[in-house]
N, C-alpha and C positions, 0 to 999 in steps of 0.2 A: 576869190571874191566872196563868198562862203562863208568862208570863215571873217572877216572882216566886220560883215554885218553880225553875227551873232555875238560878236565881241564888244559891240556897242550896246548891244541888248543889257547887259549883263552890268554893264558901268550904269546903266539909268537905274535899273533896280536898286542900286546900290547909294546910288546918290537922294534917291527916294526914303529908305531906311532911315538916314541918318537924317533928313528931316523930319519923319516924325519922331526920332527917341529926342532930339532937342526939341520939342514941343512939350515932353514932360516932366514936373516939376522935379527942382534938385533931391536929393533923397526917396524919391519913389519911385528910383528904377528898379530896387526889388524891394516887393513888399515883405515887412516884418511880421513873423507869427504873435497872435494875443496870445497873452499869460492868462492861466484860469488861476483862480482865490478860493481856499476853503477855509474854512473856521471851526472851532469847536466853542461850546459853551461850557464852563466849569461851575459847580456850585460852593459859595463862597458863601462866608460867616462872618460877622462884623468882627474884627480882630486882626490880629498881625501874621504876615506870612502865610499869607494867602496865595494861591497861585489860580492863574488863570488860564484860558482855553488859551491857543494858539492860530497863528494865521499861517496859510502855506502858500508861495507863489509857486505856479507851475508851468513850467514850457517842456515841450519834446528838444529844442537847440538854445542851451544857453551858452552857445558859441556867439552868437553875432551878441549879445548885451554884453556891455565891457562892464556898465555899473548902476547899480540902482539906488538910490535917493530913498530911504522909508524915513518917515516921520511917524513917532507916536504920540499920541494925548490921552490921559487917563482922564476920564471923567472928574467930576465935584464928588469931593469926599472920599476918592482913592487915589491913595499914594503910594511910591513906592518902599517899602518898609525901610531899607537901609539909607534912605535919603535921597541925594543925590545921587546920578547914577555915574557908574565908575566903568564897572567890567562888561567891555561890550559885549564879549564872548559867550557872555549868560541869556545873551536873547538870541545868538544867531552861533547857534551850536552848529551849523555843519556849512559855514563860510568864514570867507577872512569879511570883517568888516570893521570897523571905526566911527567914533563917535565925531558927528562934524561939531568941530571948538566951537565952544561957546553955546550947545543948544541943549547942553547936560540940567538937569533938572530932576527935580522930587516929584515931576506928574508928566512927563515926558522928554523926547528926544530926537533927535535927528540922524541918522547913520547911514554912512556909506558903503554897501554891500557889495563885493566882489562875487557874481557867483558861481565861476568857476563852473564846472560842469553838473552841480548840484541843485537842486532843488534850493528856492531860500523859505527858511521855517523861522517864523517870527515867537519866542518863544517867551513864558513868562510863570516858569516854573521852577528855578532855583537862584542863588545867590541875589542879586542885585534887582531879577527878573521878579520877583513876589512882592506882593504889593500889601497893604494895609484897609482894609476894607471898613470905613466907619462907619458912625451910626446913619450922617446925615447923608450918605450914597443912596444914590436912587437902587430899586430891588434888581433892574438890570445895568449892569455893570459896560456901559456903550463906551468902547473904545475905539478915536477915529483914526485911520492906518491911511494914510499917503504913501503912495509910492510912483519914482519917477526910474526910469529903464533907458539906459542912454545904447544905442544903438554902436556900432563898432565901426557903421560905417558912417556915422554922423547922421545929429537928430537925437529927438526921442523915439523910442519902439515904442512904449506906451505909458498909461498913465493910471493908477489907481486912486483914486480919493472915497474911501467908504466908511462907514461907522460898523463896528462889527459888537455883539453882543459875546463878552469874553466870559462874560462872570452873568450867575444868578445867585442874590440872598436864599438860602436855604438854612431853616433854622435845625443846628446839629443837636447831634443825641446819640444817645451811649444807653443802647440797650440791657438787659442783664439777664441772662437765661442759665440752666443748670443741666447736667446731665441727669442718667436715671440713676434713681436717688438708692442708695448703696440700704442695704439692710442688716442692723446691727443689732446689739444687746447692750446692759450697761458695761461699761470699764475703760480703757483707755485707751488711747491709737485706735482707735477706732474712724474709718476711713469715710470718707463724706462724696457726694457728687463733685465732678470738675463744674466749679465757678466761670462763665465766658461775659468777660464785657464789650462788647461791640458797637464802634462806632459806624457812625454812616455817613462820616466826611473826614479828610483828615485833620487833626488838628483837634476833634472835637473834646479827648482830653488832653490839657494842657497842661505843659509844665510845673509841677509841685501843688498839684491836683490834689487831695484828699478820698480817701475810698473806705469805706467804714462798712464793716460788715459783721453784723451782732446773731450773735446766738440769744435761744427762746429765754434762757434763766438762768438763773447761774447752777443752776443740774448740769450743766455743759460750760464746757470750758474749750477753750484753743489749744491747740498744743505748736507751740510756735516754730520750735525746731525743724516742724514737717511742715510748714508753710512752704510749698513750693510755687515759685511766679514763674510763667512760661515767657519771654519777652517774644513779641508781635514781629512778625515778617518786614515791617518797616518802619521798627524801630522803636515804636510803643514798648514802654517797661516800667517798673516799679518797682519797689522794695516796701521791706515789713517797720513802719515806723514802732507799731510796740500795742500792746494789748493791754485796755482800760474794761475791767471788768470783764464781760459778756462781748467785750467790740473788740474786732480784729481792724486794725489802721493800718493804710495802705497808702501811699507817697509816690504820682509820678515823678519816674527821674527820667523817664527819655518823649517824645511826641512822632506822630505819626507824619514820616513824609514819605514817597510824593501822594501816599495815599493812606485811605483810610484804615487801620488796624485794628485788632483787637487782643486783647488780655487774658487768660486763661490762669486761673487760680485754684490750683491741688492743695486739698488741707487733710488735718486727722482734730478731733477732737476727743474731750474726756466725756464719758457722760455718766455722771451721779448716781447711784442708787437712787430710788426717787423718781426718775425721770418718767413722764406718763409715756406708755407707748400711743405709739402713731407717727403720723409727722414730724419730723422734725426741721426748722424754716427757720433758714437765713434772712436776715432784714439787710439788705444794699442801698448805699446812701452815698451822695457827696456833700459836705457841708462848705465846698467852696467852688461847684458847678452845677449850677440848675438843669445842666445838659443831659448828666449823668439821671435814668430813670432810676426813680423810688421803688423799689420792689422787695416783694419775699420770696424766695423761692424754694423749694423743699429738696433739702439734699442727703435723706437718710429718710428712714423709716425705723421705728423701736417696735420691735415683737418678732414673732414668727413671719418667714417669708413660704410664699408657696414653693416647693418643692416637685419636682417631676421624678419620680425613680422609672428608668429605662432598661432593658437589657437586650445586648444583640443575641439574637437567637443562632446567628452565623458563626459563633465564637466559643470559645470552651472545649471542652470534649466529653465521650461518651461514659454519664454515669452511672453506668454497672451496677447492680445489688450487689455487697460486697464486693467492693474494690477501693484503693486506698491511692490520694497523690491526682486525686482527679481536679478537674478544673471546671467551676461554675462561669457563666455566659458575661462575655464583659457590662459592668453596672456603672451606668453614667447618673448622676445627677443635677439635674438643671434648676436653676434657684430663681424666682422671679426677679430675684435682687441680688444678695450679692454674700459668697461663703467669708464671712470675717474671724480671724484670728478667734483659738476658743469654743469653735464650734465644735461639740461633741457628737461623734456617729459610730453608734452602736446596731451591728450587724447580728442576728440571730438565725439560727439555720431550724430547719421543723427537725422533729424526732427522727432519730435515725441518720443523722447527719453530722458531724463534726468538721471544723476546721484542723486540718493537717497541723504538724509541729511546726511544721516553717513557719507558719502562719504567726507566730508568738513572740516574734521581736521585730522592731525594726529595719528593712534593709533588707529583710531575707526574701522579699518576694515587692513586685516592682508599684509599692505603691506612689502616688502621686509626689509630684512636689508639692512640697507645702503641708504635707498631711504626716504626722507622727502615729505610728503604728502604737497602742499602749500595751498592745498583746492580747489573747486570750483569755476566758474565765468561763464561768458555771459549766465546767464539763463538757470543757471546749465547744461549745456549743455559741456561745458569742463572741464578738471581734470587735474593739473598742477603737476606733480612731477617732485623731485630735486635727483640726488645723491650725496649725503655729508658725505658719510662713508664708511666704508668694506661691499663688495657686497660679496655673498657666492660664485658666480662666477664673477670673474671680466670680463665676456666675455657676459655672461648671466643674465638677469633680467627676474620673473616671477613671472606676476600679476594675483594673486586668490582673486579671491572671490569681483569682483568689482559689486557692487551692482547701480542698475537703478529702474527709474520706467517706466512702457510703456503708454502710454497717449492714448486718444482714436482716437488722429488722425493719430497714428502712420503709416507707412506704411508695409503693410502684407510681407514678404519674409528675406532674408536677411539681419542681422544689420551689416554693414560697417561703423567700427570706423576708423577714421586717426588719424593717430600720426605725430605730426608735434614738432618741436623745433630743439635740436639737433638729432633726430631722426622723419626721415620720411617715410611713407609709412601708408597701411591699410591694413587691416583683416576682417574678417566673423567672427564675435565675439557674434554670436545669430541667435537666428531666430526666428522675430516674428509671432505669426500663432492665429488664430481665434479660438474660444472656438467651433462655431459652423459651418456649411458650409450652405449660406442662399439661395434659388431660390421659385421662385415664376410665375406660369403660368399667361398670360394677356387675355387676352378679350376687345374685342372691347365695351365701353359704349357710349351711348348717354346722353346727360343731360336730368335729371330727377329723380322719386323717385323710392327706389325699384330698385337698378342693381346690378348685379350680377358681382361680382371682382371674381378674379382668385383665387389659391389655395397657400398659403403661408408653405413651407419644412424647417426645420433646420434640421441640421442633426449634432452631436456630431462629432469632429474632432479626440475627443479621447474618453477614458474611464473614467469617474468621472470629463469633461470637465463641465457641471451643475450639479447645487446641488441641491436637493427638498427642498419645500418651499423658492424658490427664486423665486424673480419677472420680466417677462417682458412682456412689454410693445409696440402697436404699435400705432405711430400717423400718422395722414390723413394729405391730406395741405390744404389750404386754399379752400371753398366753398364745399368741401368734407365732409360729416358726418358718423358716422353708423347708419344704420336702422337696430336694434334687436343686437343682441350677436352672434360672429363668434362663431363654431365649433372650440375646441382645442383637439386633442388626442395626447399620449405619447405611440408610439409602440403600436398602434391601442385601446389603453383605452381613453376613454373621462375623461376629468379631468373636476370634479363636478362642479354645477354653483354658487357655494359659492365662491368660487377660479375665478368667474373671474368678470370684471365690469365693464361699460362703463358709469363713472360718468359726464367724458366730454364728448362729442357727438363725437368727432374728437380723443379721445384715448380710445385704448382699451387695459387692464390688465388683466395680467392673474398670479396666481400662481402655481410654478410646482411642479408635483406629479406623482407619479408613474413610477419616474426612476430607472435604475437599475446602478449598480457599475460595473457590470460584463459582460458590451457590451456595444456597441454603440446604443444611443438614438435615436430616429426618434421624433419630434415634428411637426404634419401637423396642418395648422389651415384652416378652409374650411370654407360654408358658409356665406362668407362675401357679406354681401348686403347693398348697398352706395345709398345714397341721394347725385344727384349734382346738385348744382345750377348754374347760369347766371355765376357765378365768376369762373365758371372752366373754362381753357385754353385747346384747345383742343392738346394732346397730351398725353403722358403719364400723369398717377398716380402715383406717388413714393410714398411710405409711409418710415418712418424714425421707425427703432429699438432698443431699447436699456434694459434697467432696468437693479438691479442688479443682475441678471445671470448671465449676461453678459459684465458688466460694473464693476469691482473691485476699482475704485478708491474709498476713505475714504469721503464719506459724510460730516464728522466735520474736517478733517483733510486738508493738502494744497491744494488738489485738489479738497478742494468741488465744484467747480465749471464746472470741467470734469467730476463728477460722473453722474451726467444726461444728460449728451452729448449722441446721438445715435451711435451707432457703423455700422448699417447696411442703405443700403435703397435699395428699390427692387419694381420694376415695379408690381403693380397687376391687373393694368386695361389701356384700351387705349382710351380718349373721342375722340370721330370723330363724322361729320353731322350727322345730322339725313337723311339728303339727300346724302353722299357720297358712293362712291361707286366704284369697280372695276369692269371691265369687261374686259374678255381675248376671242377674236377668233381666229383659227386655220386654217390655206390655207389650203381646200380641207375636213373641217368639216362642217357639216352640225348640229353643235353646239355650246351653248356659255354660257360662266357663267357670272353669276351678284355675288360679292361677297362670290364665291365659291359655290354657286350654279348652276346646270348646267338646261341650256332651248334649246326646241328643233327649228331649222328653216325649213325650205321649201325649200332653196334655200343654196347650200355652199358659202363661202369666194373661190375666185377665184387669178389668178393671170394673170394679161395683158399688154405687152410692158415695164415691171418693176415695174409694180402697184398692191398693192393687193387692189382687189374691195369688197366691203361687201353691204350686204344687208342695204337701208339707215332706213326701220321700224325695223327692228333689233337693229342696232344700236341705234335709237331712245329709245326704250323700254331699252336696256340697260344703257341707260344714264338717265333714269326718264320719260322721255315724256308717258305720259299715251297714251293709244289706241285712247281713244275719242279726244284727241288732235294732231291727225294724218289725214290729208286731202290728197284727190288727185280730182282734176280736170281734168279730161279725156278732156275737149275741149281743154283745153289749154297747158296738157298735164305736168301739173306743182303739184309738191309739197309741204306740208307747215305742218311744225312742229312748234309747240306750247310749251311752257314751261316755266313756270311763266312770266317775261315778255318778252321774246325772243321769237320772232316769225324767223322762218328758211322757206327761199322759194329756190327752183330748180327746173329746168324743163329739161323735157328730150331734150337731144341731142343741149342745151344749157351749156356753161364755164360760164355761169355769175352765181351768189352764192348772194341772200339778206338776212342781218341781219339784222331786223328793218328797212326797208326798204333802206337799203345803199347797194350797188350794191359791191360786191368782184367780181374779175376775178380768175376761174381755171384755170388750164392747159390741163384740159379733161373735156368734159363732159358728165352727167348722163348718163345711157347707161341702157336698159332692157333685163333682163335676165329669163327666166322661171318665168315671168309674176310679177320677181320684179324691183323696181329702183333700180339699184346699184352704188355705187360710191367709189373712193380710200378713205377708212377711213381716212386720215388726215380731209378730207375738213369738212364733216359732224359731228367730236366730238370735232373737237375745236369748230366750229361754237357753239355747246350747252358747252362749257366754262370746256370741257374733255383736259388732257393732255395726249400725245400717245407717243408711242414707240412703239417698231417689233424687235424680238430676231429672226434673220435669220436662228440660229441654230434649232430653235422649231418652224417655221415657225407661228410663235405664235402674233398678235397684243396685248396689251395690252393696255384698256384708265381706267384713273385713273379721280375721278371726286368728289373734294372734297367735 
């Protein structure tokens, strides 16, 4: 019984249901999704073959629509360019669709769209689909788009009826701009900026267009054969109709679709002797489209361009004093404008510097493309290059790998090359530096046998800057000899005495040994004891160093004759008299030196009415006069110094001064002080053939006595 009743339950609900679905209307048991519509707007020009924006219907299921109905109407005063329309396909690219008979027309149509499982895209941008845009069309271009969507399961799904804005008049234009403008001189082939014409619709230059492009005067000329036309990504092109005078004439043969292009024009020109530097400006013109702008633009420049000379400092190698095959730091130059065929560049090295042999022809060493080596001249000292071809940057030249040799009278620091020709300025293109760093203590000699010279240091600039088993050498100058063999040590080792020689009296050789790779060398030579004779000059000893350690040039090769040149010279002794001598006294010391030795007095240096007084036997003994050639006579109260043949007399509280018996006048006289003569040092060291001087700030005299 249970179940009986619940079985009747179940038939009433049921019979309920299907009274209300027969209460709602036929075709609205499932509702149909709306289609969304977009559009674009295209800008358009009064003229033919125009294209316009497009419309898009869009569903998530174009399952249930079997077919859609679009109707179009172009506005007054747009038509479609080819007439009547034909080819459905040109407006409805991504469905099957068909024109419904009989509603083909020059300003609209009717079509029956299939759309399959695609989107329908109402399209009006090729063939059939472009339109004619005249004068009397309003500025927006209102096209009305009906559309009917028939449902699959009967009815319509929906309905579209809109005016959509396809097109806007925009008045076109063909801009004209230039690149940077090339920098030249006079003569021919001469390359110019790239010429760009650029529209900003498509269409804006049309077919058998006219394009005229004049040069300043007839100082320039075309050169037709290098007329190069780039044709445009969609289709824009041209060709060369022919050159009247100063004007270059330009002919389109093809037009811009589905967009806007532009034109790109590579030329060369001639340019005249004559021709003014500066500027030089293209005039662009169309005489049969107003669209095209009027303009000059400047595509070269005549004169000098600024120039940049560069050099890497990271590049090259180590230029050695005397050494040969080496290589200056790579030299780039940057041009503000542009290196043209003809350009001459002349490379000069400072003194002491040469371009190697390789350096002298073309080929032999890696210079640029584009650049003819002309070779060497004035004693090898310059390097002549040409540009005569495609450089890889027409802005840029970069010279590697130029090879020199360094001579041994080069000068140590910076090498500064100039460039001169059509290119001028310099650069730090090196740097030459010493293998070793030379000094040498001095000491005072007298002539004679047996003197002791000072202490000669090299010191390695670098690491592996000497090599073992290389030789150097020191020579003496004239009237100078060695007496016995200097001391040589490497980083405190003596280097044996088979290794070293003194076959001439006046040089001494040595061979090195016991260097290392892995530091810096220290080379002392000590020991050095000199025989002089009559023919030394008093003054410095220089001696002159060289061998090759230190000297790289080729013994058989060009420079045999700088390979034994010295590279160093260096003071190691100083000759002076055997009588010369300094002596220094101190206002208010009661001592005094004789060549840096100090002696004691009795009596100090004083100062009186602006005078410093000193003791007159002091000074005597500093000046040479011995003891026993020092007198005084008490009766008459006078003095008399002796010294080889100069006899000095003064007396107390007397201005008169004799030197060999010839009467001088003081301006003070002698005066006694704690039981000495004292007098202003001037008078008593010149009188024995001293020269004085008094540093105020060290209250200090000083007499020098050669």
């Amino acid at each position: 019984m249970l179940k009986a009743r619940k079985s009747k339950k179940w038939i009433s609900i049921l019979v309920t249901l299907v009274f209300l679905f027969s209460l709602l209307p036929i075709g609205a048991a499932f509702a149909e999704e709306e289609v969304k519509v977009t559009y674009t707007t295209a800008t358009v020009s009064e003229d033919v073959y125009q294209t316009l924006g497009y419309v898009k219907f869009d569903m998530e299921d174009w399952a249930s629509i079997s077919a859609v109905y679009i109707t179009v109407e172009l506005p007054s005063g747009v038509v479609f360019t080819k007439g009547t329309v034909n080819n459905v396909a040109d407006f409805f690219p991504n469905n099957t669709a068909s024109f419904l008979s009989g509603t083909e027309a020059d300003d609209g149509f009717t079509a029956v769209v299939t759309p399959g499982n695609n989107d329908i895209v109402l399209a009006f941008n090729q063939g059939d689909g472009q339109v004619t845009v005249k004068e009397s069309a309003a500025d927006d271009i209102v096209v009305k788009v009906t559309a009917k969507a028939l449902s699959v399961y009967g009815g319509t799904a929906w309905n579209v009826d809109e005016e959509y804005v396809l097109g806007r008049k925009g008045d076109a234009k063909v801009t004209v701009t230039a690149g940077t403008p090339e920098t030249i001189k006079f003569g021919t082939q001469k390359s110019i900026a790239k010429i760009t014409l650029t529209e900003n619709q498509k269409g804006a230059l049309k077919q058998d267009d006219i394009i005229e492009l004049e040069l300043p005067s007839d100082l320039f000329a075309w050169v037709q054969s290098d007329v190069n036309i780039k044709k445009g990504p969609y289709g824009l092109n041209a060709s060369v109709v022919g050159i009247v005078d100063e004007t270059l004439k330009l002919k389109i043969t093809g037009t811009s679709n589905p967009f806007a292009d532009k034109l790109e024009i590579e030329a060369k020109i001639t340019v005249l002797p004559g021709a003014p530097e500066g500027e030089v400006e293209v005039a662009v013109s169309s005489p049969t489209n107003d669209d095209v702008e009027e303009k000059s633009v400047v595509v070269a420049i005549i004169g000098d361009s600024d120039v940049t000379i560069t050099a890497d400092e990271d590049t090259g190698s180590d230029l050695y004093l005397a050494s040969e095959d080496v290589t200056l730091y790579d030299i780039t130059l940057e041009s503000s404008g542009t290196f043209s065929n003809g350009t001459d560049i002349i490379i000069t090295l400072p003194e002491g510097i040469e371009f190697d042999a390789d350096m002298d022809q073309s080929g032999a060493w890696s210079e640029p493309n584009g650049i003819t080596n002309r070779g060497i001249f004035d004693d090898k000292q310059k390097l002549w290059l040409e540009v005569t071809g495609t450089l890889d940057d027409n802005d840029k030249i970069e010279l590697k790998g130029i090879k020199v040799n360094v001579l041994p009278n080069a000068e140590l620091g910076d090498v500064i090359v100039e460039f001169s020709g059509d290119v001028e300025g310099t650069v730090v293109a090196g740097e030459v530096i010493s293998r070793v760093d030379v000094s040498a203590t001095t000491v005072d000699v007298t002539v004679g046998l047996d003197r002791e010279a000072g202490i000669i240091t090299l010191v390695e600039t670098g690491k592996k800057a000497l090599s073992n088993n290389q030789n150097i050498w020191i020579k003496l100058p004239n009237g100078v000899e060695f007496n016995g063999t200097p001391k040589v040590e490497v980083d405190g080792k003596d280097i044996k005495a088979s290794d070293k020689n003194t076959t001439d009296d006046d040089v001494f050789e040595f061979t090195l040994s016991n260097l290392t790779d892995t530091k810096i060398n220290t080379i002392v030579i000590s020991d050095i004891s000199l025989d002089l004779d009559s023919r030394v000059n008093y003054g410095d000893i220089t001696v002159k160093i060289g061998g090759n350690a230190l000297n790289k040039m080729d013994l058989s090769g060009a420079y045999k004759d700088e390979a034994d040149d010295e590279l160093y010279k260096v003071a190691i002794a100083k000759v002076v008299s055997a009588t010369a001598r300094t002596a220094t006294f101190v206002l208010g010391s009661s001592s005094y030196t004789v060549n840096g030795t100090s002696y004691a007095m009795d009596v100090a240096a004083y100062a009186k009415n602006g005078r410093t007084y000193l003791p007159v036997r002091y000074v005597a003994y500093a000046l040479g006069v011995d003891a026993e050639n020092i007198f005084y006579d008490e009766a008459t109260k006078t003095v008399t110094l002796l010294k080889g043949t100069t006899a000095v007399q003064l007396t107390i509280g007397s201005n008169v001064l004799k030197i060999n018996g010839i009467s001088l006048t003081m301006d003070v006289a002698p005066e006694v002080e704690s039981g000495r003569t004292m007098l202003p040092f001037r008078f008593i060291a010149q009188a024995l053939g001293a020269s004085v001087s008094y540093d105020d700030a060290t209250k200090t005299v000083t007499m020098n006595l050669e």
